[in-house]
DOGUTI-396443 format. One line per 2 residues: number of its first residue (from 1); for each residue x negated, z, y negated of N, C-alpha, C. Coordinates in nm, 2 decimals. Example, Ala and Ser with C-alpha at 12.3 -4.5 7.8 and 13.67 -1.06 7.14 Angstrom:
1	-1.32,0.78,0.57,-1.23,0.78,0.45,-1.32,0.78,0.33  -1.28,0.71,0.22,-1.37,0.71,0.11,-1.29,0.79,0.00
# end
This chain:
1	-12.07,10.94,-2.19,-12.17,10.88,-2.28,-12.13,10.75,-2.34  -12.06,10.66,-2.26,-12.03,10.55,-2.33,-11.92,10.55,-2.41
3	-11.83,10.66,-2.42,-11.69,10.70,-2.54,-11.81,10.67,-2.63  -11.89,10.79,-2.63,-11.99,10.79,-2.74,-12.04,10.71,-2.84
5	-12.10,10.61,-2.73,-12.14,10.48,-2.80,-12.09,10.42,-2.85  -11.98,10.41,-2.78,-11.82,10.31,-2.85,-11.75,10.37,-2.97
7	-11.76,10.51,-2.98,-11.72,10.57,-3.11,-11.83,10.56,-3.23  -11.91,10.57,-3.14,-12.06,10.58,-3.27,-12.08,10.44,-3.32
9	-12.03,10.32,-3.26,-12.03,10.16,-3.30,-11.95,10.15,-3.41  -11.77,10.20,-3.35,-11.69,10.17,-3.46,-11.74,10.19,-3.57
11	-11.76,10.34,-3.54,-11.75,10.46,-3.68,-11.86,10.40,-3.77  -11.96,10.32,-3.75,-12.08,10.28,-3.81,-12.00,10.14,-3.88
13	-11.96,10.05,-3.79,-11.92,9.91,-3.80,-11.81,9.93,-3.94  -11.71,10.07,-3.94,-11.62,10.11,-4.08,-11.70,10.14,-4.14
15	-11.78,10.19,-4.18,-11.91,10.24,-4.25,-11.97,10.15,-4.33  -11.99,10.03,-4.25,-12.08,9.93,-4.34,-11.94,9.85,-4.41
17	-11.86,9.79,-4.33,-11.69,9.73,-4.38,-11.68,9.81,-4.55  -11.70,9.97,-4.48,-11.65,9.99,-4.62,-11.77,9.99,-4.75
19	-11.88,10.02,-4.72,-12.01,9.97,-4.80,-12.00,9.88,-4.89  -11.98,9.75,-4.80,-11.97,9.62,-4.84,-11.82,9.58,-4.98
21	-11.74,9.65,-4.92,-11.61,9.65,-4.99,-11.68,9.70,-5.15  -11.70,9.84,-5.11,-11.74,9.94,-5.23,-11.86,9.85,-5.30
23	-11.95,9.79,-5.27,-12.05,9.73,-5.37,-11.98,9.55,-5.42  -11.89,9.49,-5.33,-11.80,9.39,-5.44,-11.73,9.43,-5.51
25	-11.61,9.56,-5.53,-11.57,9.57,-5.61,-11.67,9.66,-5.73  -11.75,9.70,-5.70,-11.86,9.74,-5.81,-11.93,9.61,-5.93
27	-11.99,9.53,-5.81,-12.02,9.39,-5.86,-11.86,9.32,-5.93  -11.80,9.29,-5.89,-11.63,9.26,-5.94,-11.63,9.30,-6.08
29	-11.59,9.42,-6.13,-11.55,9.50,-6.22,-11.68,9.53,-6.31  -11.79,9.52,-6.30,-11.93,9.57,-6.38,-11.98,9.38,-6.47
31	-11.92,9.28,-6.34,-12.00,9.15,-6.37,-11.93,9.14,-6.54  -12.03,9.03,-6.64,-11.98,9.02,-6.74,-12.08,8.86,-6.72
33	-11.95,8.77,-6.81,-12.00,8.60,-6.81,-11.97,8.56,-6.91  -12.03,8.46,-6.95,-11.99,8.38,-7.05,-11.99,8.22,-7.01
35	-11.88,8.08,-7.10,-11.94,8.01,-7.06,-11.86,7.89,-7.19  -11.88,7.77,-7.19,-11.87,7.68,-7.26,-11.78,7.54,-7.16
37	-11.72,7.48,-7.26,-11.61,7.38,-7.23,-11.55,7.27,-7.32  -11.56,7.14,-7.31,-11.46,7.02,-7.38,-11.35,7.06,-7.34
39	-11.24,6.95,-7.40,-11.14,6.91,-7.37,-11.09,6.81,-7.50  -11.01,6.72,-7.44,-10.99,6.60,-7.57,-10.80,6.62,-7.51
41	-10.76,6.57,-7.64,-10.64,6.57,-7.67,-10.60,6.47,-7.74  -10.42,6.43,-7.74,-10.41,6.26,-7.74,-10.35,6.29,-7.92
43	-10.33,6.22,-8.02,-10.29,6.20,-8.14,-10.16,6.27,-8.12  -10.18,6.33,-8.25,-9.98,6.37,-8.27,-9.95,6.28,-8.38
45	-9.80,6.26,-8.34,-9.70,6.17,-8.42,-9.58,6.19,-8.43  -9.50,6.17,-8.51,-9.40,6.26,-8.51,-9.28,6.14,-8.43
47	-9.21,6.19,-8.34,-9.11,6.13,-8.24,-8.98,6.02,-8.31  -8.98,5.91,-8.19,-8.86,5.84,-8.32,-8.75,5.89,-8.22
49	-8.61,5.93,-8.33,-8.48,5.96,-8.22,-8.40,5.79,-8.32  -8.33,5.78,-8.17,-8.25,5.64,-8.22,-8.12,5.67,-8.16
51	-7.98,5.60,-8.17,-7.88,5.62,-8.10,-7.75,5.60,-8.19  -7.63,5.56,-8.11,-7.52,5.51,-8.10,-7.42,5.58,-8.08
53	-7.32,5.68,-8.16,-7.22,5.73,-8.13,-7.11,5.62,-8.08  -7.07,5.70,-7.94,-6.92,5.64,-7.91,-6.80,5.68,-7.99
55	-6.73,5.62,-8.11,-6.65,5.63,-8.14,-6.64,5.67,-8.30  -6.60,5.70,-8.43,-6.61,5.72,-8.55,-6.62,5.87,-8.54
57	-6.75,5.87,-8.64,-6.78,6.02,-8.67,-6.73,6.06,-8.81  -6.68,6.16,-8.84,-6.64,6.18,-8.95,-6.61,6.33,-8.92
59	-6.71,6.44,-9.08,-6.71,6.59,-9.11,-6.57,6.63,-9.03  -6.51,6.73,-8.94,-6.45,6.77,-8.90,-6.33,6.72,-8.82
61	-6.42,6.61,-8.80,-6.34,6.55,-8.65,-6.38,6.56,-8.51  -6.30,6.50,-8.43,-6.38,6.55,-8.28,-6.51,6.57,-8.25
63	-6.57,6.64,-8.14,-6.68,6.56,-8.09,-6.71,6.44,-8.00  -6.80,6.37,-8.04,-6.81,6.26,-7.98,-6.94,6.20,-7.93
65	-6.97,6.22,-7.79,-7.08,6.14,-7.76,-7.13,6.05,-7.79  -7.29,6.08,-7.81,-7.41,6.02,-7.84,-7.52,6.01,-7.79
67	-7.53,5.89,-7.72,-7.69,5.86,-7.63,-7.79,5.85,-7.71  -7.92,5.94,-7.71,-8.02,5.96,-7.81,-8.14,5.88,-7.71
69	-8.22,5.78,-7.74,-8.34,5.76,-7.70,-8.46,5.82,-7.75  -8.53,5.88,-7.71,-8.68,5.95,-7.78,-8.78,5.84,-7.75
71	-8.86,5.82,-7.87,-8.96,5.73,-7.82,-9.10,5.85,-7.89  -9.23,5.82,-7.79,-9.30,5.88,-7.86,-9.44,5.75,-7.89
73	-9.49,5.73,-8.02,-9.55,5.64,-8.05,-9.70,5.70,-8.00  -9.70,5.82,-7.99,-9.80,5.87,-8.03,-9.91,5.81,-7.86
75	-10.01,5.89,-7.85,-10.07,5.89,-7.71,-10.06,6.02,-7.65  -10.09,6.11,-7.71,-10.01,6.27,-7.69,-9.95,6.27,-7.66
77	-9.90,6.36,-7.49,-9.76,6.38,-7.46,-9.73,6.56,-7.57  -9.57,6.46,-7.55,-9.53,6.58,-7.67,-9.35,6.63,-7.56
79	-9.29,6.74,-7.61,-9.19,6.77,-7.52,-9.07,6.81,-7.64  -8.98,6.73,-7.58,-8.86,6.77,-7.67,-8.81,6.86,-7.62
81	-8.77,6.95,-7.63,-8.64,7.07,-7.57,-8.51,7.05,-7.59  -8.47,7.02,-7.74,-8.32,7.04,-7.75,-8.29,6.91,-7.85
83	-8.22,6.84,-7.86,-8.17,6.77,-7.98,-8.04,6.79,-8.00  -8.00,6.83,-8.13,-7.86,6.82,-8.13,-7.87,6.79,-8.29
85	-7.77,6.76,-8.36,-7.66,6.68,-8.45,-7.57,6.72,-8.53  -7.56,6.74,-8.67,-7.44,6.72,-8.76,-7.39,6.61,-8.85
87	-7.29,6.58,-8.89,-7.24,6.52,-8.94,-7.22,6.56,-9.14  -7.30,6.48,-9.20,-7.28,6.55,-9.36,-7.18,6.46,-9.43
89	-7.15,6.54,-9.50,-7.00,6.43,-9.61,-7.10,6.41,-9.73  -7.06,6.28,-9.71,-7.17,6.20,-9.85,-7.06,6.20,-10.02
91	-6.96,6.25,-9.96,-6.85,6.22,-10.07,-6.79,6.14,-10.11  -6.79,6.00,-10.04,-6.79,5.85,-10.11,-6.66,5.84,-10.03
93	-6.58,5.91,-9.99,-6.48,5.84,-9.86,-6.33,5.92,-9.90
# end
């Protein structure tokens, strides 16, 4: 008699476990919400690049290292990814 009981507990105790499961994900998947929100954002500006090549640059000569400082004026953080560089012939040389 007491297997009994002890099976008739579990069996009941999975029973509601799974009840409970089955009406959250009912409630889950059926809910529908709506809602509202700010947010403030800083000024854009456009970035200053400044910098000093080591050594004379000139249209199809070596490469030559250049330390680039980014300044951003703005209050906006902004993200640079890549900077890179050519050299144009002004024709005067």
């Amino acid at each position: 008699m007491r297997h009994r009981r002890r099976r008739t507990r579990i069996v009941a105790a999975c029973a509601l476990v799974a009840a409970l499961a089955a009406v959250g994900a009912y409630a889950y998947f059926t809910s529908a919400g709506s809602g509202t929100g700010t947010a403030q954002v800083g000024t854009s500006s456009g970035i200053i690049l400044s910098g000093n090549a080591v050594g004379l640059l000139y249209p199809g000569g070596p490469d030559r290292p250049v330390t680039v400082t980014i300044t951003n004026p703005g209050s906006g953080a902004q993200h640079v990814g890549t900077v890179s560089g050519t050299v144009a012939d002004n024709g005067a040389c």
